[in-house]
N, C-alpha and C positions, 0 to 999 in steps of 0.2 A: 752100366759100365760097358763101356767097348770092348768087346776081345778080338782078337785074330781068326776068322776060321780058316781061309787059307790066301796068300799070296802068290800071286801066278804073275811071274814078269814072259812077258811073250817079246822076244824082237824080230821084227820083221824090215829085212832089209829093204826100200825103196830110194829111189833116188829120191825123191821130195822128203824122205827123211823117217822119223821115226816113229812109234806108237809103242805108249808104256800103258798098260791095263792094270789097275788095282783093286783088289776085291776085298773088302771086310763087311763083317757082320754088326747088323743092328740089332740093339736090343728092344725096338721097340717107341720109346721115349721121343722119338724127333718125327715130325708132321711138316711138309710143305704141303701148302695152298696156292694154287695159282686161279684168280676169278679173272676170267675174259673180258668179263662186264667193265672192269675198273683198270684193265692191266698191270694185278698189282701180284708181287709172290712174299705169302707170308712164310715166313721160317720159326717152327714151333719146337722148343724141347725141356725137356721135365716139365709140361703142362706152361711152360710159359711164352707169350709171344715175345721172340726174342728180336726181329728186325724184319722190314717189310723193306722191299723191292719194287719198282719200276721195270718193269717187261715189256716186249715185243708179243705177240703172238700173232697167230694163219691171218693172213690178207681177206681170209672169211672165213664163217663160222663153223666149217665144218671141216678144218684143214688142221685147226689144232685140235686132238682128240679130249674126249671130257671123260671123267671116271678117276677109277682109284689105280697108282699104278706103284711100280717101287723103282726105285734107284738100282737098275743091275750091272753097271759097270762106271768107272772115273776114271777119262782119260786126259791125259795132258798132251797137248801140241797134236791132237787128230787133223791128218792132211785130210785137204778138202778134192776126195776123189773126183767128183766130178769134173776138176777143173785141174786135175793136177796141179794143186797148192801144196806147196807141204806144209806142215803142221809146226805153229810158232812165227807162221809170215804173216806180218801186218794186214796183208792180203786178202787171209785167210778167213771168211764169212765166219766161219765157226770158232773164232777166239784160239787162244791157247785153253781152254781148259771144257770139259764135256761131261754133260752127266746126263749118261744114256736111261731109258725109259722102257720098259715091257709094254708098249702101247699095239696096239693093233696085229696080235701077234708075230708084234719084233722083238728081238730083246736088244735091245738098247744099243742096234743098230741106225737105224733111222729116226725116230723122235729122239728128241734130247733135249735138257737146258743147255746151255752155251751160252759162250760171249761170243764179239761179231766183230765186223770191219767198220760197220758203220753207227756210228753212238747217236746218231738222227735218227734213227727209226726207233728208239727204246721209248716204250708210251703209245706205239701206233700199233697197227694192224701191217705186219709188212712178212712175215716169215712164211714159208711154205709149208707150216707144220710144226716147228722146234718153237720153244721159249726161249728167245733172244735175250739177256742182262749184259750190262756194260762189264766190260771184262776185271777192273779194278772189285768191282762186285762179285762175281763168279767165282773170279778166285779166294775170296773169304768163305761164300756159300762153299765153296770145293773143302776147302781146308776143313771144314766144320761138321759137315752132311754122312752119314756114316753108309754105308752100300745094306743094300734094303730099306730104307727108309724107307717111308710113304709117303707118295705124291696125286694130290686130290687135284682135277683139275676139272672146274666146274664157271657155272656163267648164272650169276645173283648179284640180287641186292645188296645178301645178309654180310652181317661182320665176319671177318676173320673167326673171330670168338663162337661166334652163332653156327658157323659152317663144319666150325672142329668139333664143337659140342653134336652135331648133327652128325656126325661121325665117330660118334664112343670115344672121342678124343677126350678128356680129363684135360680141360684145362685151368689153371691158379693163375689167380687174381696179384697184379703187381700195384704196392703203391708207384705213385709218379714223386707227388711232394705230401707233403703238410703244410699249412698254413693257419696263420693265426689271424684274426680280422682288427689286432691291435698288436702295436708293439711293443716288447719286451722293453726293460721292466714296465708293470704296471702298481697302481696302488691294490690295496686289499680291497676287497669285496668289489671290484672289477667284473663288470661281465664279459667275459672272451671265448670269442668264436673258433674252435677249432675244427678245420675242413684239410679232410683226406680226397685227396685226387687221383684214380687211379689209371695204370698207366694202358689198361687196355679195357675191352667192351664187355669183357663177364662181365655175369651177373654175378653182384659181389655183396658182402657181408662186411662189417665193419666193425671192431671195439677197441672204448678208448681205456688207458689204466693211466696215471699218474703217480707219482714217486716224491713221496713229500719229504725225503731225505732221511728215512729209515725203510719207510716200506713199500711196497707198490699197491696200488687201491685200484681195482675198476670200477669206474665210474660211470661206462657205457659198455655192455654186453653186445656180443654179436648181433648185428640189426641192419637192415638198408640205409638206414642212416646214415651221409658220412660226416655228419656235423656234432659238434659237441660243444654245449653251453656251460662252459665253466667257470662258475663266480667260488676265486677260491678268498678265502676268510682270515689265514696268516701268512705274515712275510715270512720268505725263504726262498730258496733255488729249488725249482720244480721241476723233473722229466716226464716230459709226455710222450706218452707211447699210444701210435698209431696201431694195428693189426688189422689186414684183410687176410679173407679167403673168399674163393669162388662158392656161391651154392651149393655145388656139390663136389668141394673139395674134402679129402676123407684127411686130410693134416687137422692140424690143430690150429696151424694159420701160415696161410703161401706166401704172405710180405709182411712185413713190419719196418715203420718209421718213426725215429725219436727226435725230440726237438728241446731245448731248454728255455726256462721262461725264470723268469726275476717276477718276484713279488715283494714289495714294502708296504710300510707304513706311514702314508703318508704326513707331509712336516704341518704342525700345527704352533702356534705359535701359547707360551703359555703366560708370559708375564712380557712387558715391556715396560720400561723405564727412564725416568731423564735426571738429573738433577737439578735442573730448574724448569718452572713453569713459568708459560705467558700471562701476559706478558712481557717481553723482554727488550732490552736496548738492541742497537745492531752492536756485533762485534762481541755478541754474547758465547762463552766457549760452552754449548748446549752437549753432553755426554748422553749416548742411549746407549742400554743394556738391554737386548732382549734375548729371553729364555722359552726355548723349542722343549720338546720332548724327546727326539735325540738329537745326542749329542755329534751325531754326522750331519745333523741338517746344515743346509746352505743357508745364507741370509744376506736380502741385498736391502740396501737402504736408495730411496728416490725424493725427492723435494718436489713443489709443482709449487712455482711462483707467484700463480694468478695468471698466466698463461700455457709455461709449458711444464711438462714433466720430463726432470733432469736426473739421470744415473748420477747418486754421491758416492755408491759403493758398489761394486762390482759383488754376484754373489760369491761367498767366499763362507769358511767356515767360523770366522771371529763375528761374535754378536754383538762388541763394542763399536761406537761409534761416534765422534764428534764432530758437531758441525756451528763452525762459524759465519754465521747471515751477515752479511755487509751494508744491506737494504733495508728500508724500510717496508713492512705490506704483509700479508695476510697469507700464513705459508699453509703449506702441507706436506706432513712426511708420512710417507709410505716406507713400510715393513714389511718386505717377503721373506718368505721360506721357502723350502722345497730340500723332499730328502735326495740326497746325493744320488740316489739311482732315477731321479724324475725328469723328465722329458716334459715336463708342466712349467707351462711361465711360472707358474706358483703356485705350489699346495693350497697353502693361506694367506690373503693381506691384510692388514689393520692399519690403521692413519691414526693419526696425531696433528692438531692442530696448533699454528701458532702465530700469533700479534707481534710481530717486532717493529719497532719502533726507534726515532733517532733520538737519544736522550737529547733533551732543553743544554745547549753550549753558551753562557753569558758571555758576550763579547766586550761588552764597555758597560761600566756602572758611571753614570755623572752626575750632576746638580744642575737647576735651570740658573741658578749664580752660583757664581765663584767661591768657594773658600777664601778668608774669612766672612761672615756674614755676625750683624748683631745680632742681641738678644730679643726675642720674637718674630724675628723676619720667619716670613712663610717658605719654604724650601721646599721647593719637587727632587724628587729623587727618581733618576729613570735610569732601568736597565734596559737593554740590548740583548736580543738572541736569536738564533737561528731557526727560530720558528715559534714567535711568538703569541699566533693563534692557537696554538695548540700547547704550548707553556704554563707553567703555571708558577708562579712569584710572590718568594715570601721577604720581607722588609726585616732589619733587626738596624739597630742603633747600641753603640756600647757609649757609654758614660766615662768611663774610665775605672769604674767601680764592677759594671756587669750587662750583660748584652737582653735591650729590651724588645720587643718583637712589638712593631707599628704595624703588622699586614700581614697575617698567616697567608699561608696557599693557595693563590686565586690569581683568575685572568688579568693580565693589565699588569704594565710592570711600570705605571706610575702612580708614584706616593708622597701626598703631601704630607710634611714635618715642619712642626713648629716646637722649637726646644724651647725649655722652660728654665734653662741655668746655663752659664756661658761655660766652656771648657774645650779639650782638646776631645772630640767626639770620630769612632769608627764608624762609620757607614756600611753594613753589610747586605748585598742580596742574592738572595742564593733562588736556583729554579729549578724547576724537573719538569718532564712532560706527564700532559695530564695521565697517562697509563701507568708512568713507574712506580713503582715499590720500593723506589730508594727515597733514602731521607731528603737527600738532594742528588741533584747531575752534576751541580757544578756553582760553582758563589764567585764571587769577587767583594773585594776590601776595598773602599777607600777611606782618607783623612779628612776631616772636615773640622777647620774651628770655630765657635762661635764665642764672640765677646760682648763684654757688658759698656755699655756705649756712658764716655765721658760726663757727668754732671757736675755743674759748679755749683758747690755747695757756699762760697765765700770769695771776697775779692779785697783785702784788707791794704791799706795806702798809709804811712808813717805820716805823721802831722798833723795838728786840729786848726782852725782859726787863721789867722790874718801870716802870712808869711813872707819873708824878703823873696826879692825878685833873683832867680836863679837856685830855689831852694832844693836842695837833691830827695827825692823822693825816692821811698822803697815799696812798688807794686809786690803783693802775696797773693797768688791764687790759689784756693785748695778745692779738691771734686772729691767726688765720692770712692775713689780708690787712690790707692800708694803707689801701685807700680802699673805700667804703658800707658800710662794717659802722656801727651805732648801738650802744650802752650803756645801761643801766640798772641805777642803784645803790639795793639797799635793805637797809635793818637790822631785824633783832629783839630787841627788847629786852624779851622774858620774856613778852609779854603780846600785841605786834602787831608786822605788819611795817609797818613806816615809809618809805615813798620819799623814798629823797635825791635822784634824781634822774630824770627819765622818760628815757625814748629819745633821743637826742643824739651824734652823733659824739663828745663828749669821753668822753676814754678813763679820764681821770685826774678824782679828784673829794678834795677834803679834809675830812674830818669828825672833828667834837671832842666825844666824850662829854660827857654833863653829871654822871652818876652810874655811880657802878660797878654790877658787876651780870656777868649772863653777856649777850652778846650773837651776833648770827649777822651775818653780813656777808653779801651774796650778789650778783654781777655776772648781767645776762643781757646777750646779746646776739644779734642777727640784722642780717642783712643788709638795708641800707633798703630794695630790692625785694620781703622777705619780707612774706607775709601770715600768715606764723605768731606767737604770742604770743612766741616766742623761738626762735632756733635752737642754743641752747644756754646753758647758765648753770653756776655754781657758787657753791659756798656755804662759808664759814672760820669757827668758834667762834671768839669773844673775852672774856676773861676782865678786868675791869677792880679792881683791891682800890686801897680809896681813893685815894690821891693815884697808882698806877702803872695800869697796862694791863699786862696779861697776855696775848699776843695767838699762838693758838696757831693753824696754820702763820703764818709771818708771810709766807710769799713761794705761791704755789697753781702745783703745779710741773706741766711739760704733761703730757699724757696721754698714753698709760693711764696713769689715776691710780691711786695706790696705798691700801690702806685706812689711817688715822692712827692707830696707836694712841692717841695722847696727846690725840685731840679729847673734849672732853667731848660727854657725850652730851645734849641735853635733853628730855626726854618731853614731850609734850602741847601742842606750838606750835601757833600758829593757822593756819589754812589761809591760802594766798594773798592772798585775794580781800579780808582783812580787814583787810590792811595798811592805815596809818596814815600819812598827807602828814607827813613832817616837814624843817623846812627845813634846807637843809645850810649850814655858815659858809662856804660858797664866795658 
């Protein structure tokens, strides 16, 4: 503690100005070093090094004095007698401020520290004797240095530290930092480097303690060591306390430094979930649930296409997730965690693989013919889709009764059908690709009728025997069904065939020769869904001698028919196509 011992203001009148002298007492506690060796002045109090300085000293070695001296007087603005300066002029070599020295039996007349005029010589060899420091400097050392202090001023190697200690000086060890060789937060059982730096050259002692949020633990006892390897084992907020002291300092510790440190637990992931498995169509609404062990963990979700890997979710603390694949191809999802204080791309990852695929799209269902078709025709049934190598196509047929399955689920989406009863028939084919799990991707319907094809079962003519010339006859045709069979009657009369009548449900038709002659009578008929010229026909000689008819068979008996003997034969009739319109008396 500084006290007073006495205050002497002297003023003495000069024209360059004035000189104030202040005298107090030191206790002891405060140590300058000035080493010539390095031109450095250290300023020492309560055992600690508190700021080094840059100085001037003698142009040689023997101009600035060495030994132990004290501070016996602090003046401010000392005129520079030799030159008649006065004291406070920029001029003035000796600064405004002085702190006189007991050097060579002066008293703090002639040595001294001081500031100067010229700030380029601080760091040389340039003074006639005094310690030169730049005056912004001096004036802090002034303000600070207490009258008697003591002043060491010597030419070594050693530190500051080493020079004061070599002088019964006590000096205490300061830390500078702490430092940790990882950064806050870390996961549990972490090993981390804790280094104390301290801020000057004692020989120092070091221990660490730790504060686990109730109590404080040392962990490392006083030791040259200033490292501490500490793997702590639970999360929580930890204070680490540094403490130094010098060797032979008699405290219990001359610096201390605390630092905080974050420890967790790191994020582990404990269940993940989806509600469907591959695999899948595209455009499938795939849900993930995944469950951490806390409930602060972060969780990000990532895709990797087959090339690259793409952020689907930012981390975030929702563990829900949906994602919609638009593509086809072979994914992967990636599941991160990381607890909310980690500084880790991620605690933990886990993947999930998945197959998606473009469901089977039938585009057209057709036939190699047309609807209607008869009975036993061979029918291809082909579908159309958008990826038919890798499709798969099933066949079904409805009756009208109940739907029959011609093709379970296989490559190839053509299938031959042969139906075995005529009626109004559904055609269905439905497909999916070969991965899906669904019953189908997609079908299409169509109508299809097959009919039972015309048969003449009879061909019946009114009249037996010798008939007059112009006798009206009643043709009857009957087939093997009632209803959509059509007719068509026509005759030959030597030279052409003559139509009595086109295509027409009527069965029955009546026709009256005009002259006798041989003639050929002939029905055809088909079914009106037939796209054939006829699905059947027959043909009867008629023999007309003037006023009678002669008409041989008179009735066309069903089939198998038999051959006639008794039909006349006629050579040489005209082909089909030559026939002749002629009107019937119907």
């Amino acid at each position: 503690m500084r006290f007073l011992v006495s205050f002497v203001v002297v003023f003495i009148g000069f024209l360059f100005g004035t000189i104030a002298i202040e005298v107090e007492a030191n206790e002891g506690n405060q140590l300058i070093i000035i080493n010539k060796r390095t031109n450095q002045l250290a300023f020492f109090e309560n055992g600690n090094l508190v700021r080094t300085f840059k100085v001037a000293t003698g142009r040689s070695q023997d101009l600035t004095p060495e030994g132990t001296f004290q501070i016996v007087n602090k003046i401010k603005n000392r005129p520079y007698y030799k030159e008649n300066i006065p004291g406070g002029d920029p001029k003035n070599p000796l600064g405004d401020r002085w702190l006189g020295l007991n050097a060579r039996g002066t008293y703090g007349t002639t040595y001294a520290i001081h500031g100067n005029a010229n700030p380029a010589s601080i760091g040389t060899y340039a003074s006639s004797g005094c310690v030169r420091m730049y005056d912004e400097e001096v004036r802090w050392l002034f303000d600070q240095i207490d009258i008697y202090a003591t002043v060491y001023i010597t030419n070594t190697s050693k530190s500051f530290e080493a020079i004061a200690a070599s002088k019964d000086y006590v000096t205490y060890s300061e830390i500078k930092s702490v430092t940790v060789n990882k950064e806050s937060p870390q996961p549990e059982n972490t090993t981390i480097t804790v280094s104390t730096n301290k801020a000057t050259s004692v020989d120092s002692l070091y221990k660490f303690l730790v504060h686990n949020g109730t109590d404080w633990e040392m962990v490392q006892d006083f030791s040259h060591s200033n490292k501490l390897k500490w793997i702590p084992t639970k999360d929580g907020t930890y204070r680490i306390k540094a403490q130094i002291k010098s060797s032979v300092s008699d405290k219990a510790y001359d610096d201390e430094k605390e630092i905080q440190f974050d420890i967790y637990v790191p994020a582990n992931i404990k269940i993940i979930s989806s509600n469907l498995e591959g695999p899948l169509p595209t455009n499938s609404s795939i849900s993930f649930s995944t469950e951490t062990n806390n409930s602060t963990n972060h969780i990000q979700y990532s895709v990797f296409d087959g090339d690259t890997w793409r952020i689907l979710q930012e981390y975030s603390d929702t563990g829900a997730f949906s994602w919609n694949p638009t593509k086809p191809g072979d994914y992967k999802v990636k599941v991160q965690t990381r607890h909310h204080l980690s500084n880790q791309e991620a605690d933990e990852e886990k993947e999930l693989t998945f197959t998606i695929f473009e469901p089977a799209i039938l585009e057209a269902i057709s036939t190699d013919v047309a609807s209607p078709q008869q009975l036993s025709s061979s029918i291809a049934i082909v579908g159309a889709s958008n990826n038919d190598d890798q499709n798969l196509f099933k066949v079904l047929v409805h009756d009208g009764d109940k739907w029959l399955t011609i093709q379970e689920f296989k490559r190839g989406p053509i299938v031959s059908w042969k139906p075995e009863t005529s009626g109004d028939y559904k055609l269905k084919i439905q497909a999916k690709h070969s991965l899906s799990k669904a019953e189908y991707d997609s079908e299409l319907v169509m109508d299809y009728f097959i009919y039972e094809p015309a048969i003449l079962q009879a061909l019946q003519v009114n009249g037996k025997g010798l008939q007059k010339n112009l006798h009206h006859f009643m043709l009857n045709a009957s087939t093997n069904m009632m209803k959509g069979v059509e007719y068509r009657f026509s005759v030959y009369d030597g030279s052409d065939w003559v139509e009595l009548q086109d295509y027409s449900p009527n069965s029955t038709l009546n026709w009256t020769p005009t002259q006798p002659g041989f003639y050929k009578i002939k029905v055809e008929t088909k079914h009106a869904l037939s796209g054939k010229i006829y699905d059947d026909s027959e043909e009867i000689p008629v023999l007309v001698y003037n006023s009678s008819l002669l008409m041989m068979p008179a009735v066309l008996t069903p089939r198998p028919r038999k051959k006639m003997k008794d039909v006349l034969t006629i050579k040489g009739l005209p082909r089909r196509s030559n026939r002749k319109k002629y009107r019937s008396t119907e």
